[in-house]
C-alpha positions, 0 to 999 in steps of 0.5 A: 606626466608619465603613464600609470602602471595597467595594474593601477589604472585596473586597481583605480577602475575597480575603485571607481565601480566600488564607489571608492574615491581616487584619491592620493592613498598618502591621505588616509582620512579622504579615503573612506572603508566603509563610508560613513553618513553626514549624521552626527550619530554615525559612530564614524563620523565622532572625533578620534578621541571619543572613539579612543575614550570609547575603545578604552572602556570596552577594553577594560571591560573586557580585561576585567571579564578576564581578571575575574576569572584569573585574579583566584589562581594564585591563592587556590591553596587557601581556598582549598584549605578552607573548604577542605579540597585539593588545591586541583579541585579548587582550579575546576572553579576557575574552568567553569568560568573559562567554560561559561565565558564561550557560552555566554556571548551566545545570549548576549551578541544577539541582543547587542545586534537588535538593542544596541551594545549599550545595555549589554555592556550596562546588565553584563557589568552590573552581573558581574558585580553582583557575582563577584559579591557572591563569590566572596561571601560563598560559604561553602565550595557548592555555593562558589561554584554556583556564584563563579557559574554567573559570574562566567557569563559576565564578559560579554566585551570579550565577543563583543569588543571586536564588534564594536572596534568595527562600529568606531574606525575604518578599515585602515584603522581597525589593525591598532585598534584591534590591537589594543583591544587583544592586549588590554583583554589578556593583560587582565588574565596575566596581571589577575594573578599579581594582585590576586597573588598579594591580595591572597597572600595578605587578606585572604582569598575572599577579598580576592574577589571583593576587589573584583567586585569593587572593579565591576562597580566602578567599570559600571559607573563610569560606562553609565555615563561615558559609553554611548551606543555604537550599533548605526544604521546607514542611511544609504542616502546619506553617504559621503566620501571625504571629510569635506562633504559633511557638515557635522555638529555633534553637540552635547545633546548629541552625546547625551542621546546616545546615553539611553538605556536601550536602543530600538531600530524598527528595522530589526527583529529579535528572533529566536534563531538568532541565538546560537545558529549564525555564530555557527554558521560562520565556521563554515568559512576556512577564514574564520574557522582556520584562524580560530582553531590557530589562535584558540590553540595558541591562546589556550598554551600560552596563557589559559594552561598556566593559569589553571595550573601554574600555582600546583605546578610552581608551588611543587618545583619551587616550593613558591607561595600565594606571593611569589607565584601570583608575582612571577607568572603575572609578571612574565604573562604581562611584559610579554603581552604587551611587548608583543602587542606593541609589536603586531599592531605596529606591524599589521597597519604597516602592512596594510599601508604598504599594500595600499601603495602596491595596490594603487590606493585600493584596500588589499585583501585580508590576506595580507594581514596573514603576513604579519602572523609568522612571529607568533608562530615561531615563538609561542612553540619556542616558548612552550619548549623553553618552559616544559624542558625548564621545569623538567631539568629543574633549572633555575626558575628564570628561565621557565618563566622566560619560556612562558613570556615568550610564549606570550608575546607570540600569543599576541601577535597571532592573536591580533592577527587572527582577529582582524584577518577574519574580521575584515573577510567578512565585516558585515558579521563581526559580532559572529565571527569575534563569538565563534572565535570566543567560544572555541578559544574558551571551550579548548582552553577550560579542558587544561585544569582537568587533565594537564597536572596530571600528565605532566607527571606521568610522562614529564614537562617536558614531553608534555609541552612537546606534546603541546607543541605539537600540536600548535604547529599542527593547527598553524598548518590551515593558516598557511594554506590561507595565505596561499588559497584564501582570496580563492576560498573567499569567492568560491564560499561567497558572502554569508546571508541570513548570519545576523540580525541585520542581514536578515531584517533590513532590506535596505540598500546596499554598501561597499564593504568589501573587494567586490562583495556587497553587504547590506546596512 
């Protein structure tokens, strides 16, 4: 039998002091990341199926949070129209929302991380229905603005949906997962303005929100009774390594139990400096802060700055109406999210896979996830050129919106990028992390509606979105940094204490979760 490679007798060592299993990596499901208990209540243990049910429902969550706030956009006319304002004013309704979908998750992430993600999911959903009602049946702009302020602070799977995307799947499952939760969560801002476009346009722009309300609703009734708790924890007693220690029954009481209202874990306390400080003590970490500057900036050119400006600027150019606006820019958003989706989830578990054989069957570091980020880099600014130039040459309207969806689908893959990269460096605050990252993707990208129309028409599109390029290339400058420095930036930081919930109250036994860090569970 030939010798094994000093790299990989060094890499099966670590594994073994790691409590990892030196099994043949060909076989993902016997190598475990984190590894799971022998309780059928252990979201890790539940059939691949419930988990997919499970992951789908958080993303339509998540994507309806969005289309409530985009599904207005296109009939901003109209509403204008009703309560007397200009068609720009009627867009600051929509930057509330935008404002209060970072701030919210401030209340939410904490409560989720002491009672369980259940009951968020269940109160959020049910006040988004109630707001969505609220803003259909405003009677004036004030009383829109009031209802809009509510219905902002709805989305909590926005932070949320990577916190539990962590709870169901492994580590060398989370690249698609989390995939598909970033392509499900912007699908719903890019398709909002196709239904809100035709809603506008034949019912009026109250009814945009009726729909929205009727959405909510029925998200609300089906998570009741098919979304179980996720939040567990580990009886460090009780951990296995492969499928073939666990002797697992998980019957229909099981699933039902996990069906309550709320959840208690003793161990856990909800204190007062859970609220705002841990999501910020995260951006103390290069691998979070530098991948949420990145993505924020991406996310806020490439989808949140047409949105609050595209029916002011395509009903001048072009001379569009409700309609066609709403039908053409949700088009171009929605085949280049999912184009590029499709494309970074499938590339991201091909690189972690890849390095696992050139690892010897260990987990590489985060870093390598970074590798699958230089797609998006290169198209979101090409985008942004093809689409500020377009517009200011007047070229045929095609081509513009060519622009944007190029934007998009290199949106998406810095997106699922960012994401998982920073997640997996520090997974023990994956609540946190997915929050800080929510927070300054929406609070950059609410300042558009104020300021952009405007500029566009002092200096040009085109200048304007050189401007905008600009400055996306500039922010991507950290991330190459990363993947570069980012292994040596991680150990000089070390793990982050005291961050969550969890970190703070249990003062259990530790697991392996990470290359060499301990975490506690």
């Amino acid at each position: 039998m030939a010798e094994a490679k000093p790299a990989q007798v060094e890499n099966e060592q670590k594994n073994e002091e790691l409590g990892v299993p030196a099994l043949g990596i060909e076989h993902d499901r016997d190598t475990f990341l984190p590894r799971p208990s022998d309780s059928p209540n252990d979201p890790l243990n539940w059939s691949i199926y419930l988990k997919g049910a499970i992951l789908i429902q958080v993303c339509l969550l998540a994507a309806i949070g969005t289309l409530n706030t985009a599904i207005i956009n296109p009939a901003y006319g109209p509403l204008a129209k009703d309560f007397d304002i200009t068609t720009v004013s009627a867009s600051y309704q929509t930057t509330v929302v935008i404002a209060l979908n970072g701030v919210g998750p401030f209340l939410w992430i904490p409560l989720t991380n002491v009672y369980g993600r259940r009951p968020v999911y269940l109160f959020t959903t049910l006040l988004g229905f109630g707001s969505a009602l609220g803003s259909a049946y405003a009677k004036n702009y004030n009383q829109l603005i009031v209802a809009r302020v509510f219905n902002g602070l709805w989305p909590a799977a926005m932070a949320l949906g990577p916190a539990t995307v962590v709870d169901l799947f492994f580590y060398h499952q989370r690249g698609r997962a989390m995939g598909i939760f970033t392509v499900i969560l912007t699908s719903g801002a890019h398709i909002a303005p196709i239904v809100g476009g035709l809603i506008g346009q034949y019912l009026g722009w109250r009814w945009t929100f009726k729909f929205a309300a009727i959405l909510d609703g029925v998200m609300l009734l089906i998570i009741t009774f098919c979304l179980p708790e996720t939040l567990y924890i580990r009886d460090q007693s009780r951990l296995t390594r492969t499928m073939f220690e666990r002797e697992i029954d998980i019957t229909p009481k099981t699933y039902v139990s996990q069906l309550r209202l709320y959840s208690t874990f003793p161990q856990l306390k909800l204190r007062w400096n859970q609220f705002i400080i841990p999501s910020l003590k995260m951006a103390k970490y290069p691998s979070v802060l530098f991948p949420a500057l990145y993505y924020a900036s991406s996310y806020g050119f490439a989808s949140i700055l047409p949105a609050v400006t595209v029916a002011s600027i395509f009903s001048e150019v072009f001379h569009w109406d409700t309609l066609e606006i709403g039908l053409a820019y949700g088009g171009a958003l929605s085949i280049g999210g999912i184009l590029g989706e499709f494309a970074a989830g499938i590339v991201l578990d091909a690189i972690i896979k890849r390095a696992r054989h050139q690892f010897a069957g260990a987990n590489p570091p985060p870093e390598i996830r970074l590798k699958a980020i230089w797609t998006g880099a290169i198209l979101v600014p090409a985008g942004l050129l093809i689409y500020g130039f377009t517009l200011a040459y007047h070229v045929f309207w095609f081509a513009p919106l060519f622009g944007m969806g190029l934007a998009c689908f290199g949106l998406q893959v810095v997106a699922t990028t960012c994401y998982t990269y920073s997640i997996d460096s520090y997974r023990a605050e994956s609540s946190e992390t997915s929050q800080l990252f929510n927070l300054i993707r929406q609070e950059f990208g609410m300042t558009y509606a104020f300021y952009v129309v405007k500029l566009c028409k002092n200096i040009g599109y085109q200048w304007a979105f050189f401007l905008f390029t600009i400055f996306n290339v500039l922010a991507f400058i950290p991330v190459v940094m990363l993947m570069l420095k980012g292994t040596e930036w991680r150990e000089k930081f070390g793990t982050p204490r005291n961050v969550n919930a969890l970190d703070a109250d249990y003062e259990g036994p530790v697991e392996v979760d990470k290359m060499g860090e301990e975490k506690k569970l």
